[in-house]
N, C-alpha and C positions, 0 to 999 in steps of 0.2 A: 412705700419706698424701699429701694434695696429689695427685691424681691418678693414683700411678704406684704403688699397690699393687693386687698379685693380686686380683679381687673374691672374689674367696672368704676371702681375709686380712680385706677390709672386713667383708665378711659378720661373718666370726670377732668381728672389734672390734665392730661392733654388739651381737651375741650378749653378751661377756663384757661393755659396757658396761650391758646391760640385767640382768643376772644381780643380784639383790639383796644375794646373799654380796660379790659383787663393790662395788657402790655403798655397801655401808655402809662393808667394810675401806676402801675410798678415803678417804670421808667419816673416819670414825676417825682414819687416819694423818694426814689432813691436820690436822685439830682438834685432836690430840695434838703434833705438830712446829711445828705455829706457834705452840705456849706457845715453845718453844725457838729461836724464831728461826731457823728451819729455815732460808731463804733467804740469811740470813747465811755461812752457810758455806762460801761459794764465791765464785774469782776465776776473773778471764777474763786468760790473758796479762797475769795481774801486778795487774791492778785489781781492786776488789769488786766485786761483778756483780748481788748481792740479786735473783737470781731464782731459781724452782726448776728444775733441771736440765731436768725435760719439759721444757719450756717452751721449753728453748734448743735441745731437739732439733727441735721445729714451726718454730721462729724461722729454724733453717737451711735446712728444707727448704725455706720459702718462699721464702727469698733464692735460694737457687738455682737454683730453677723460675722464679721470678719473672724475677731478676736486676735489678734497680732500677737505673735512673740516680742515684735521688734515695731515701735514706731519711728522711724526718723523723720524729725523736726527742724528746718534750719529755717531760722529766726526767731530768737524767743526774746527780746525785747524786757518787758516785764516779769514774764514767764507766767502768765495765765492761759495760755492755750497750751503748755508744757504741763501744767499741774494738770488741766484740764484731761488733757489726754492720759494722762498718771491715775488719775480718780474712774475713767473710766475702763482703765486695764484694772484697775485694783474690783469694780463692780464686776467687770466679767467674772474675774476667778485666774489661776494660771498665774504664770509668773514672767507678764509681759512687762517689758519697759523702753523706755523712752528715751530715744540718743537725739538732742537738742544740742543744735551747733548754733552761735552766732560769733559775727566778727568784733562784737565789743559786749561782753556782760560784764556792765558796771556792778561794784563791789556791792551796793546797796542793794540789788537784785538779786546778784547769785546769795547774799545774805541771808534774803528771805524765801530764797527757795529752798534753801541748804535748810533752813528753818522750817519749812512746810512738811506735814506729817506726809504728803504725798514724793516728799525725796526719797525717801526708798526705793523707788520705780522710776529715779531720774538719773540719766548720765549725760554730763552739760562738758561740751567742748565748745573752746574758743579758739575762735581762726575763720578764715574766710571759706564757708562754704563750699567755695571752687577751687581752692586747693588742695591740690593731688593729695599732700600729707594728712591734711585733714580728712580729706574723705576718707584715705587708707584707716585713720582711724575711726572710723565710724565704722568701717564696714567688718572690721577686727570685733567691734560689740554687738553685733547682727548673728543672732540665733538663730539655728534652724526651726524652719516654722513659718507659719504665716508673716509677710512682712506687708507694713503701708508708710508710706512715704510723702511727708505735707511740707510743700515750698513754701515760703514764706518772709523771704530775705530780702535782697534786694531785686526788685520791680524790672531793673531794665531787660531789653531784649535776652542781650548777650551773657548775661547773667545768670538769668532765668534757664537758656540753652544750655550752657553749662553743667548747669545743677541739673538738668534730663538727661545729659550724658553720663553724669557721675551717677548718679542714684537713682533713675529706671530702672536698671537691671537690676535692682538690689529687690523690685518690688514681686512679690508669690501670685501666680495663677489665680485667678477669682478675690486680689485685694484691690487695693485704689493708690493710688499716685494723685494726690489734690494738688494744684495748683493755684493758688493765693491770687485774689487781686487781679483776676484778665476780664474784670470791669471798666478797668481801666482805660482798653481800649472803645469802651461805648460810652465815655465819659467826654463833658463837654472839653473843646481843644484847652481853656484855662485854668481848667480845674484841679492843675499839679504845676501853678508857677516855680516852689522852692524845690520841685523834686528831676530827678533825671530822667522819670521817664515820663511817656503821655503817649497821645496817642501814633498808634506805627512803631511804637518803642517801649513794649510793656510785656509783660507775661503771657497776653493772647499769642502774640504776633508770635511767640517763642513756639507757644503748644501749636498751632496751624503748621510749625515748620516740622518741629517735630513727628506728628501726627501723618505728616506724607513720608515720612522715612521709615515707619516702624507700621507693622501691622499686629502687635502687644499689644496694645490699649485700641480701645473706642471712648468715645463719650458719653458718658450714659446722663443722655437726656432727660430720663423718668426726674433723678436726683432735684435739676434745674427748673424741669416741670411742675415738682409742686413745692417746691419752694416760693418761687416766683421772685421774692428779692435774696438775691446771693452777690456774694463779692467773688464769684468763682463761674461765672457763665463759661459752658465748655471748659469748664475747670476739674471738673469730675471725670477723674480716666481710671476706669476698670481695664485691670489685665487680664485679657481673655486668653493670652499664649505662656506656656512656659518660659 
């Protein structure tokens, strides 16, 4: 993955990603574990992490190929994909850190991240991701150097758009801009009754818009390919332009 497998391994992954026995068991397991709150079941060095495990195997390889000065995180929730991303600037090496924005970190949270041997490599603002002032501040903590950039706030369309407006540009030639969550849109129509978004109204729907406006990022399929279950289909965007 990320450039530095066998091409015949890639080969393989394309193969088994196109295999239909293959794409339905995926699609199944995923449909059946997210009644169960599948992503729930996991912490990162002590915190909740609510991601599915692939997901944090792509997430590292990129860091470490990458190596970011700067990661920007908006949504941190518990803040286990915040440390998570902390622990693995601190394994690179360098003195990369992590700007995590969300629009409510309750006290108990930022408590225990303020508390986490990995906050030394953490800068946590509070405020609506889409807001001008806020991003002004995020972009104020952005070192020169490689940057990558993980959505992960709120779901809907417009929202999601937004955040590609604000902080695309923030992201360095040959890093990633992830996109959280554009499963969503290949999720059954009932499968988000308490939430805003579903399908037609989700993080895909955002990246397809975007993706015809810009010619900076592609999708790099290999990521999705051998994955196979990700909560980020077409959610993986390499910046191939200045």
């Amino acid at each position: 993955m990320i450039g530095d497998t066998d091409p015949h391994d890639r080969d393989l992954a394309r193969r088994m990603a196109a295999d239909p026995r293959v794409r339905n068991a995926t699609a199944a397991f995923f449909a059946a574990t997210a009644e169960y709150r599948y992503s729930y079941n996991f912490s990162w060095l002590g915190r909740p992490i609510i991601q599915y495990p692939q997901d944090l195997m792509a997430l590292q390889e990129i860091v470490w190929r990458v190596k970011p000065r700067t990661i920007v995180e908006t949504g941190i929730a518990h803040g286990g994909s915040t440390v998570f991303f902390a622990s693995m600037l601190e394994l690179a090496g360098g003195d990369g850190r992590v700007v995590a924005v969300d629009v409510d970190i309750r006290a108990h949270n930022r408590a225990a991240i303020e508390a986490h041997p990995m906050h030394r490599r953490i800068d946590m603002i509070e405020g609506s991701s889409v807001d001008t002032g806020v991003a002004a501040r995020v972009r104020a903590l952005v070192r020169e150097g490689p940057v990558m950039v993980v959505l992960d706030s709120d779901h809907t369309r417009d929202h999601v758009a937004q955040e590609l407006e604000l902080y695309a540009p923030l992201v360095t030639r040959d890093s990633y801009l992830v996109v959280m969550d554009t499963v969503v849109e290949h999720m059954p129509e009932d499968a988000f009754p308490d939430r805003r978004w579903g399908k037609g109204n989700n993080p895909l729907t955002a990246v397809r818009e975007f993706l015809r406006r810009t010619d900076r990022f592609i999708v790099d399929k290999e990521i999705e390919e051998t994955l196979l279950v990700t909560v980020a289909p077409s959610g993986y965007l390499r910046c191939v332009k200045d």
